[in-house]
C-alpha positions as CSV (number, residue, x, y, z in Angstrom):
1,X,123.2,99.9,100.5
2,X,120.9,99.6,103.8
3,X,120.4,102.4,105.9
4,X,117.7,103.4,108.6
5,X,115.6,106.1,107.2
6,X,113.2,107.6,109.5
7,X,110.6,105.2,111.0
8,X,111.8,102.1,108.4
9,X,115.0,100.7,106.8
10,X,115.6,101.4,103.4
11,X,117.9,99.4,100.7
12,X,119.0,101.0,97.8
13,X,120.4,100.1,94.0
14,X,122.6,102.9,92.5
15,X,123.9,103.0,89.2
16,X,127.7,102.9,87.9
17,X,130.4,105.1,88.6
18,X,129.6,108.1,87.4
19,X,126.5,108.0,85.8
20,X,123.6,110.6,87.8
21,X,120.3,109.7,86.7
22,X,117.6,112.5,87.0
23,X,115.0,109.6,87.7
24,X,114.7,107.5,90.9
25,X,112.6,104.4,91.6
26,X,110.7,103.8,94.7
27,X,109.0,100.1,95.1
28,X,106.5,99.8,98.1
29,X,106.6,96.2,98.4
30,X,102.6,94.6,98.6
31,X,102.1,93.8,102.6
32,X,99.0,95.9,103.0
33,X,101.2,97.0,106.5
34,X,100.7,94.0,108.3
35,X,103.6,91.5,106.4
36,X,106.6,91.8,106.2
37,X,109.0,92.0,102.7
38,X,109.2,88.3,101.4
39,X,111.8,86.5,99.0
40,X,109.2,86.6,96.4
41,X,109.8,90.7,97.0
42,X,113.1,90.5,97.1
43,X,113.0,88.7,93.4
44,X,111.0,91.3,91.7
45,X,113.0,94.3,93.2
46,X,116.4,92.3,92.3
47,X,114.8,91.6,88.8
48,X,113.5,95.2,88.3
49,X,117.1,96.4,89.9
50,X,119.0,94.8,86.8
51,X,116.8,96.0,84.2
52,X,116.8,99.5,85.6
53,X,120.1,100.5,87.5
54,X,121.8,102.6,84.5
55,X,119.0,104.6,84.1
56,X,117.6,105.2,87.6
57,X,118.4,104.1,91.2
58,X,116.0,102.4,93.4
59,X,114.8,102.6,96.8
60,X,113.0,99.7,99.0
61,X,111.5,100.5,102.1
62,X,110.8,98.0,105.1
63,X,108.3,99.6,106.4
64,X,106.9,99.0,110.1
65,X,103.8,96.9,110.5
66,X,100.9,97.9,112.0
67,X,99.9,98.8,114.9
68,X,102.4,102.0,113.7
69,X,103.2,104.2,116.5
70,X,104.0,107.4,114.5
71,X,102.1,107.1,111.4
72,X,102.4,110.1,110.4
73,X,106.3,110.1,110.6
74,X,106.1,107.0,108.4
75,X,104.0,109.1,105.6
76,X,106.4,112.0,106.2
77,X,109.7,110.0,105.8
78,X,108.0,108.3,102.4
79,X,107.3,111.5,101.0
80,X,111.1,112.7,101.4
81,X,112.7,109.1,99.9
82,X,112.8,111.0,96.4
83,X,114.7,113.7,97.6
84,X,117.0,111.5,99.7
């Protein structure tokens, strides 16, 4: 699923019908702020999504590139993805 969330889009990988998982995964990809998510992301997060998804969902963030306008919206809407 991909949904705005606050200041950046977020994807997420849920598990199978009726399975509720205590634990969550969050993967900030590597773009130090200034790139942008890559297929190479996409790969590991699709990899790590298979192994994963019946124990714990997982969230990706897009996050906006620098210069960020609201920075500290963007650290407030990261600190709420777990309880999303």
């Amino acid at each position: 699923m991909y949904r705005p969330f606050g200041p950046f889009d977020l994807s997420t990988f849920r598990p199978g019908q009726g399975e509720r998982p205590e634990r969550h995964a969050v993967h900030l990809h590597g773009g130090a702020w200034i790139n942008e998510i890559t297929g190479h992301h996409w790969k590991l997060i699709a990899h790590l999504a298979a192994a994963a998804v019946h124990e714990a969902p997982g969230m990706v963030h897009v996050y906006p590139l620098l210069p960020i306008p609201e920075g500290r919206a963007a650290r407030a809407a990261m600190a709420g993805l777990p309880r999303s």
